[in-house]
C-alpha positions as CSV (number, residue, x, y, z in Angstrom):
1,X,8.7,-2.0,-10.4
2,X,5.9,-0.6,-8.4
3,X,3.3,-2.0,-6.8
4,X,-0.4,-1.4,-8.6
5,X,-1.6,-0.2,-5.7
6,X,0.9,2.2,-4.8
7,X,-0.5,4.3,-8.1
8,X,-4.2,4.4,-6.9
9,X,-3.3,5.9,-3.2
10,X,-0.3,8.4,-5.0
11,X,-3.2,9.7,-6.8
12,X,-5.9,9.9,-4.2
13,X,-3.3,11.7,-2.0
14,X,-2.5,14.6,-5.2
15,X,-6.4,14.9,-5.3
16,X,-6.9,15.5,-1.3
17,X,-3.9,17.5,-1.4
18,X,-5.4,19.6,-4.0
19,X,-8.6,19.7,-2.4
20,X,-6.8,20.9,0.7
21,X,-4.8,23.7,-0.9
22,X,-7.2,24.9,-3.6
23,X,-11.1,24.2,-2.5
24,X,-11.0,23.8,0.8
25,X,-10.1,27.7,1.5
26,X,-12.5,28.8,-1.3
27,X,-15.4,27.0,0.6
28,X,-14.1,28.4,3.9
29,X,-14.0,32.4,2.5
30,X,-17.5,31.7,0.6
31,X,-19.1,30.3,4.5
32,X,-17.1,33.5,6.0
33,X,-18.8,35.8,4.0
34,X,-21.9,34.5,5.1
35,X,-21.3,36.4,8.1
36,X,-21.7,35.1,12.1
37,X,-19.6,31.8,12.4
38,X,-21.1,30.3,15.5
39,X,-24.1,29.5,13.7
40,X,-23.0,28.9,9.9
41,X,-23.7,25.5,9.0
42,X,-21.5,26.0,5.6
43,X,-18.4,26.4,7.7
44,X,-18.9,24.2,10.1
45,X,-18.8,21.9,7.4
46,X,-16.0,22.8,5.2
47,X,-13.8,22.9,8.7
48,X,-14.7,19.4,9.4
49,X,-14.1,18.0,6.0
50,X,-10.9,20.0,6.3
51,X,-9.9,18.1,9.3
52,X,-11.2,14.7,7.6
53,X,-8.6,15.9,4.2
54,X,-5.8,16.4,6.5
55,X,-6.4,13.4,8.5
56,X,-6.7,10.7,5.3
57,X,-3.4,12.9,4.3
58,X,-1.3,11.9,7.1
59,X,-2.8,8.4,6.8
60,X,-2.3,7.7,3.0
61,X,1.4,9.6,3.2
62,X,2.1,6.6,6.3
63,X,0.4,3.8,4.0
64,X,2.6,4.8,0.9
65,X,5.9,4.9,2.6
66,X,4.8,1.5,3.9
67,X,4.1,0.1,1.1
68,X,6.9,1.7,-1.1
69,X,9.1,-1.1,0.9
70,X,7.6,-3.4,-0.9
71,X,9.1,-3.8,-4.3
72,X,8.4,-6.9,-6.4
73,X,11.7,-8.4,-6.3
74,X,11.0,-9.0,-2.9
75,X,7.8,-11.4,-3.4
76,X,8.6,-14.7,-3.0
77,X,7.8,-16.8,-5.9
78,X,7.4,-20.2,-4.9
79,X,4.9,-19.5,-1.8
80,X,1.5,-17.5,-1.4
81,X,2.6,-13.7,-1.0
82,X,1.0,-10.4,-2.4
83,X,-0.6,-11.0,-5.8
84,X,-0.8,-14.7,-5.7
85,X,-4.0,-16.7,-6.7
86,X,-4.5,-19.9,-4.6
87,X,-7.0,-22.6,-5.1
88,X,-7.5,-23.7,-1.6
89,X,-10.0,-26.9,-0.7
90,X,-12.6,-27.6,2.3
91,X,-10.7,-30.1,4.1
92,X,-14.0,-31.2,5.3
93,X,-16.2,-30.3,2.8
94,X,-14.5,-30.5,-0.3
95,X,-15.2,-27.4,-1.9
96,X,-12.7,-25.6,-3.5
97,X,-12.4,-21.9,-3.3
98,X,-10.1,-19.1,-5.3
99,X,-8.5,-16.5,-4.3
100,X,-6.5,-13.4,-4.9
101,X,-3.9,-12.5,-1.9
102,X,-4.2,-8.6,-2.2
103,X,-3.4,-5.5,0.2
104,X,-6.4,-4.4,2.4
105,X,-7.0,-1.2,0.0
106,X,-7.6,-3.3,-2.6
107,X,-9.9,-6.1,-1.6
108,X,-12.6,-6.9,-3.8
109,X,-15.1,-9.7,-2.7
110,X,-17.0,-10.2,-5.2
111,X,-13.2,-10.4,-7.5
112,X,-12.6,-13.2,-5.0
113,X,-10.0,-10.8,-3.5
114,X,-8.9,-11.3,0.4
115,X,-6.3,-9.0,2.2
116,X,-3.4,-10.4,3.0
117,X,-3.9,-9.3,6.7
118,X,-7.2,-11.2,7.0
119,X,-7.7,-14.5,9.0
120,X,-7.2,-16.5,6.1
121,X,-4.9,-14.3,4.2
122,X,-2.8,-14.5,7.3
123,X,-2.7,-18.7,7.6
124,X,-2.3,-18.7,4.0
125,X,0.8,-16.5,3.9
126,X,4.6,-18.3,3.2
127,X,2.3,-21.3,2.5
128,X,3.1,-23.9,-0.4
129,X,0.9,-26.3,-2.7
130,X,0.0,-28.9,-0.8
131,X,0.2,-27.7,2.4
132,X,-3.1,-27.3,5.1
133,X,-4.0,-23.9,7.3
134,X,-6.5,-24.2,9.7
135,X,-8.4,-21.3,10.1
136,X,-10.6,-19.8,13.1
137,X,-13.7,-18.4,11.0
138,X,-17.6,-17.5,12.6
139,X,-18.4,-20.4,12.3
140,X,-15.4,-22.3,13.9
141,X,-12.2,-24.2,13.1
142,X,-11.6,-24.9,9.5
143,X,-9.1,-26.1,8.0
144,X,-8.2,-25.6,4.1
145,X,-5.5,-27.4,1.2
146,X,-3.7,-25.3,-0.9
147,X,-4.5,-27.4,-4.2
148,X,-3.2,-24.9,-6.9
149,X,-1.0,-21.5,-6.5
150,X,-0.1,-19.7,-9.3
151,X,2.0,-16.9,-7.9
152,X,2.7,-12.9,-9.2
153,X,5.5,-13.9,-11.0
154,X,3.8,-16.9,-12.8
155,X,1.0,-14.6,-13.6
156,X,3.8,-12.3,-15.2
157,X,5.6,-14.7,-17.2
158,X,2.2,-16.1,-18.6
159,X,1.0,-12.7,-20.0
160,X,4.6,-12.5,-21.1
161,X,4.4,-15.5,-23.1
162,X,0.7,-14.5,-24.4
163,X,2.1,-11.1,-25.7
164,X,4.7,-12.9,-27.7
């Protein structure tokens, strides 16, 4: 099974490609006929956006082959990985927090989403219930129980069970 995210980049790479191949050259023939190149603002832009479409190209076709390794058989189900949501509690202050683990292109603050590359994302990574990460943040040292995981796979199985 594919990733969720994999779907959003394959089709923001088809659009840029698109863009590339079919609008792209119509903007740049519409600037030509425009006449002297050296001062033609309409070109100037359509070359640089060119260079920006090819450039977020290269990067999406990288990030997809990337992620394509990822497959979710291969998300561990009994630890904080992609797609879990962890309940994770002040040590000091007592507050607790949730959380989604997602991939960077996905984050969503205000969702409660945190890549999995971030500071915390990182301590909490291969991390069980129960256990403490101590996290450098701006301001200082803190350190955070995990108080309630439910993993991918749990999530799976539960909407497996509702749609019964």
């Amino acid at each position: 099974m594919e990733l969720p995210v994999l779907g959003r980049l394959k089709k923001e790479l088809a659009d840029l490609k698109h863009e590339l191949t079919f609008r792209l050259p119509k903007e740049l023939e519409t600037a030509r006929e425009h006449g002297d190149l050296s001062e033609n603002a309409e070109w100037e832009a359509a070359k640089a956006r060119q260079d920006f479409v090819r450039s977020r190209i290269a990067q999406l076709e990288g990030r997809i082959r990337e992620l394509s390794m990822y497959n979710i058989a291969s998300i561990p189900h009994d630890v904080v990985a992609y797609g879990s949501r962890v309940t994770v509690e002040d040590v000091d202050a007592g507050e607790p927090t949730v959380y989604e683990i997602v991939f960077p292109e996905e984050v969503d603050a205000a969702k409660g989403q945190i890549s999995l590359s971030s500071p915390l994302g990182r301590a909490l990574m291969n991390k069980a219930l129960g256990d403490e990460v101590e996290v450098q943040t701006p301001r200082g040292k803190r350190s955070f129980q995990i108080v309630e995981l439910v993993t991918m796979h749990d999530r799976q199985a539960a909407r497996r069970t509702d749609e019964r």
